[in-house]
C-alpha positions in Angstrom: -1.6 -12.9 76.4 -0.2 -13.0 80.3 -4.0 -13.3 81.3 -4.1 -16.6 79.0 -1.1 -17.6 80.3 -2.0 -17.8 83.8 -5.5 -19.4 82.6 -3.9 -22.1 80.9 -1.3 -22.9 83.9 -4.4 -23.1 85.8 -6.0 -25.5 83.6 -9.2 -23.0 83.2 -8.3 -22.5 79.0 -7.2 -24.6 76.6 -4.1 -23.1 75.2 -2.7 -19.6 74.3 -3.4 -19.2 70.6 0.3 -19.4 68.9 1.2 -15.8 67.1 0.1 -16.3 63.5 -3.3 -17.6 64.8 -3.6 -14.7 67.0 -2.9 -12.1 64.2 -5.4 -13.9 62.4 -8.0 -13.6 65.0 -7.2 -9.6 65.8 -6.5 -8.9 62.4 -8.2 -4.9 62.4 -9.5 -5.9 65.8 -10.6 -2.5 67.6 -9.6 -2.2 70.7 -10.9 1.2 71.6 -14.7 -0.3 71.1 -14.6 -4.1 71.7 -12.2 -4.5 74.4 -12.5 -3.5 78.0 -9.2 -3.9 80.7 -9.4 -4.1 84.4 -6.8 -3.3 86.6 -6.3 -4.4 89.9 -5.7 -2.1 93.5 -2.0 -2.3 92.6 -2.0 -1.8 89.0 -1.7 -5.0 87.6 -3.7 -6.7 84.7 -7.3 -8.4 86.4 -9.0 -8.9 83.7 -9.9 -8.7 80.2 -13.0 -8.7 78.0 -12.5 -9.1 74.1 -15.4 -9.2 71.1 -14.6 -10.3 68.0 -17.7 -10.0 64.7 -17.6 -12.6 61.7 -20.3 -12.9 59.5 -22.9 -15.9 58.9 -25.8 -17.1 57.2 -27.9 -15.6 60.2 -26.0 -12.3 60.2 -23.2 -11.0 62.5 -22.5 -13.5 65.2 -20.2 -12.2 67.9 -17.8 -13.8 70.2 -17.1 -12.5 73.9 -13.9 -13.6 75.4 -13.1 -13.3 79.0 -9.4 -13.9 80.9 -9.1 -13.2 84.5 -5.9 -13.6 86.6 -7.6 -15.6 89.8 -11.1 -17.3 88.9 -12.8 -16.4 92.8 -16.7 -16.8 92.5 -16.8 -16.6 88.5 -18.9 -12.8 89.6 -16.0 -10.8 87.5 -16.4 -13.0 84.5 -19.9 -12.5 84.4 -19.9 -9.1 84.9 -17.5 -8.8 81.9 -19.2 -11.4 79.5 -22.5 -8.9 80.6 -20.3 -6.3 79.2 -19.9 -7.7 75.6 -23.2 -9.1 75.6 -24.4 -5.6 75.7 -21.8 -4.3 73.4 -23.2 -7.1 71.0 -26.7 -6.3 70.8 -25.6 -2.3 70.8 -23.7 -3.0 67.8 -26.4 -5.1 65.6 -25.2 -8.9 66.7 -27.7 -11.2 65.7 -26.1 -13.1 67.8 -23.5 -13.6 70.8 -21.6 -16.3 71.9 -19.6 -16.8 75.3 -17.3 -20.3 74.5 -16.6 -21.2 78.2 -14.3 -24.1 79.3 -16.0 -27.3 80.9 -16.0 -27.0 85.0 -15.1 -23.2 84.3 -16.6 -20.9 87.7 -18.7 -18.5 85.0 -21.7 -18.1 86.2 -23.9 -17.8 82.9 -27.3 -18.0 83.7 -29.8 -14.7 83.6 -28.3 -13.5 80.7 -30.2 -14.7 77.9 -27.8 -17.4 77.4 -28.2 -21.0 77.0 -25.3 -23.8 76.3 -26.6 -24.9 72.3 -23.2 -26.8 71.6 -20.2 -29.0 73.0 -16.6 -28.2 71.3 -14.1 -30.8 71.4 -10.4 -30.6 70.9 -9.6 -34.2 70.0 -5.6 -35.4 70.3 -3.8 -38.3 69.1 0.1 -39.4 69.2 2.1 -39.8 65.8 4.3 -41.7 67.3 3.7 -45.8 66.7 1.5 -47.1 64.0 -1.2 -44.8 61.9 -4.0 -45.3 60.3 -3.1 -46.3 56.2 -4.1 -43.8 54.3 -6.9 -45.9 51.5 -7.3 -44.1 48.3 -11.1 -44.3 47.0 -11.8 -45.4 43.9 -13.0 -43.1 41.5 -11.2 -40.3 43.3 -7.2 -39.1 43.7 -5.2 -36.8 45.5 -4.1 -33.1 44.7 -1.8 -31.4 46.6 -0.7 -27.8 47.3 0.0 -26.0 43.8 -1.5 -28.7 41.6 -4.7 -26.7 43.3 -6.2 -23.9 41.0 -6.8 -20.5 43.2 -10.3 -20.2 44.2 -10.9 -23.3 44.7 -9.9 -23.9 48.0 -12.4 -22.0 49.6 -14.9 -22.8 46.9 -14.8 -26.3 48.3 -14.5 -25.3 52.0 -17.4 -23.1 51.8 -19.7 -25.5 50.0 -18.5 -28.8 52.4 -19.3 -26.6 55.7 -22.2 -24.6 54.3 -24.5 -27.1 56.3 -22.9 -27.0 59.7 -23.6 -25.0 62.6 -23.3 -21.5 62.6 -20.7 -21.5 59.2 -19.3 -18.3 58.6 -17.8 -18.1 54.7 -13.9 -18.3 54.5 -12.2 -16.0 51.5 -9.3 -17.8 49.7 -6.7 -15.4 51.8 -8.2 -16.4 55.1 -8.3 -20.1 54.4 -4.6 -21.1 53.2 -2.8 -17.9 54.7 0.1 -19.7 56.8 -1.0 -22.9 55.4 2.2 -25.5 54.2 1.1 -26.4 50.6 2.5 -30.1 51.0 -0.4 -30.2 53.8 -3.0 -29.1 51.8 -5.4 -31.7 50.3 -7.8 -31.8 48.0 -9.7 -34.9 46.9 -11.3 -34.7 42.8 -13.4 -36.8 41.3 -12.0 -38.8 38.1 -13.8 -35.9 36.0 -11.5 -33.0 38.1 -14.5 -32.4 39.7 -13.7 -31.2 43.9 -15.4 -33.3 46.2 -13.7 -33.1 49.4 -10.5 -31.0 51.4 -8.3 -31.0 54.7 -6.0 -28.7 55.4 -3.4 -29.1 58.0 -0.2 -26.9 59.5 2.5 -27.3 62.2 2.5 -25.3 65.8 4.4 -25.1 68.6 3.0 -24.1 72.3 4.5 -23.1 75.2 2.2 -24.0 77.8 1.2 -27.2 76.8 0.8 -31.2 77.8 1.1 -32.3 74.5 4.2 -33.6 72.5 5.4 -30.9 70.5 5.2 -29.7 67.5 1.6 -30.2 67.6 0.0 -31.0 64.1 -3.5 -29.2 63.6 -5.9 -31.3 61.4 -8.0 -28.4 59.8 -11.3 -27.9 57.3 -12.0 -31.6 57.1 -14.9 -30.8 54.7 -16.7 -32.8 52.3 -19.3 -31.9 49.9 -22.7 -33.6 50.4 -23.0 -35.3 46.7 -19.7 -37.2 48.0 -20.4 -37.8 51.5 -20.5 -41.7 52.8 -18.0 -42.9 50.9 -14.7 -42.6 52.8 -13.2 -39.4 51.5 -12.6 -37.7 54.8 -11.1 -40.9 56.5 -8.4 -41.1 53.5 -7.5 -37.3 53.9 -7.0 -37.3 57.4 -5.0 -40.6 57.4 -3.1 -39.1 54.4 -2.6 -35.4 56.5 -1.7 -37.2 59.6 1.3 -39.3 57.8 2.3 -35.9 56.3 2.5 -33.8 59.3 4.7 -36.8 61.4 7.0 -36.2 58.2 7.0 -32.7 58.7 8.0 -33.2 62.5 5.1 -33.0 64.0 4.7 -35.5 67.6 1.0 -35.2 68.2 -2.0 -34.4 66.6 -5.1 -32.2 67.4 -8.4 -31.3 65.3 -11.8 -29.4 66.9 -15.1 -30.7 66.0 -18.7 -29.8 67.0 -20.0 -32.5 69.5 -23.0 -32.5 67.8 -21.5 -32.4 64.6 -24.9 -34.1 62.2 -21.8 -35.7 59.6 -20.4 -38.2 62.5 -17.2 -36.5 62.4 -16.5 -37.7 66.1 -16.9 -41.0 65.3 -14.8 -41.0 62.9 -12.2 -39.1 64.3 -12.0 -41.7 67.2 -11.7 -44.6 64.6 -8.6 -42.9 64.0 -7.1 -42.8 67.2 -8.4 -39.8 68.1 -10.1 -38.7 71.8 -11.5 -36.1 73.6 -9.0 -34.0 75.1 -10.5 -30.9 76.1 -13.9 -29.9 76.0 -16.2 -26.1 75.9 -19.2 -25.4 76.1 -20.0 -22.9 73.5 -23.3 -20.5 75.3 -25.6 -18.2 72.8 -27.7 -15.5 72.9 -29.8 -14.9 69.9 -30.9 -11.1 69.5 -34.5 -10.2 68.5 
């Protein structure tokens, strides 16, 4: 957490993940085999190298996270990320990822790695005038409770199933922290699902935007019900919820090369490009 801290002030991460989101990220993390800790001369904190395993549709896909107190020549990071890598392959990876911050001194190149994908955090004000949330016909709105269990990441799984790299989301995983007057579903006039978005409140310390900070989450549609405006009425709907809730700004991630058109869509909605990784892979043999 210091190590993030001091990245952030520097402007080389993105944010330090808010508590909640980090237990979710380290829940049964081990630390005695996927971490590694490297102290300076004096004792103090240098550096860190973290690897965290989720499962996919290609098999285990892991993720190497490096923090270092003082960039210098990127060398350390490498020799870290170098680190997991190997620790990935070691332990069965099909795959590993390094998610490195645009203009970031990490020097990636020689091992096995290649940038496959840009990552966008996109940002918007609630303050003034938002986008009107349009119903479409043939559809309406549950919320929350009126929500059957199971189906949440029934949905969710099916909508993202498609995209890049998915990895399946249990019902737990999905709507733990989640407000259930944030949580929307879309059904058809049969009851059938067709489309979700799920969104929550959080609060950084080390941060340029307006806080709270509402995060638009899982905007995920299923293909039979793509193209005709689900997702735009969600999001509008989720974004007047969460300035109700208290929120000041909003923020949602989307693959760059996202095949739906999220980003356009997104930016229709007032939303832009505020921060920017490049996600690096190494697929095993």
């Amino acid at each position: 957490m210091r190590l993030w801290t001091v990245e952030v002030g520097d402007g080389r991460r993105e944010l330090v993940p808010a508590g909640a989101r980090l237990d979710r990220i380290l829940a049964g993390f081990d630390w005695e085999a996927s971490s590694r800790m490297l102290d300076s001369a004096d004792g103090a904190l240098e550096a860190a190298v973290l690897v965290t395993h989720r499962s996919g549709s290609i098999g285990t896909v892991t993720r190497v996270e490096v923090a270092v107190a003082s960039p210098g020549d990127g060398s350390l990071q490498r020799r870290l990320a170098e680190w997991g890598l190997g620790l990935s392959r070691a332990a069965g990876a099909t795959a590993a990822q390094v998610w490195r911050p645009r203009g970031q001194a990490m020097d990636l190149t020689g091992l096995g790695l290649k940038p496959v994908r840009p990552w966008w955090r996109m940002d918007r004000s609630l303050e003034g005038n938002l986008p009107a949330p349009i119903p479409v016909a043939g559809y309406r709105l549950l919320v929350g409770p009126a929500v059957a269990p199971g189906v949440w990441a029934d949905v969710h799984n099916r909508s993202f199933a498609d995209h890049w790299r998915y990895s399946p989301r249990t019902e737990g995983e999905l709507m733990a922290w989640r407000p259930p007057e944030l949580s929307l579903l879309a059904v058809a006039d049969d009851g059938s699902p067709a489309a979700v978005t799920l969104g929550q409140m959080e609060s950084y310390a080390i941060d340029t935007r307006a806080q709270p900070v509402g995060i638009v989450a899982s905007v995920g549609t299923l293909p039979e019900h793509r193209r005709r405006g689900l997702a735009r009425w969600l999001v509008a709907e989720v974004l007047a919820r969460l300035r109700r809730a208290g929120a000041r700004s909003a923020s949602l991630y989307v693959d760059g090369l996202n095949p739906t058109g999220a980003p356009a869509l997104y930016r229709d909605l007032g939303f832009e490009v505020a921060f920017e990784t490049e996600v690096w892979e190494a697929v095993f043999p």
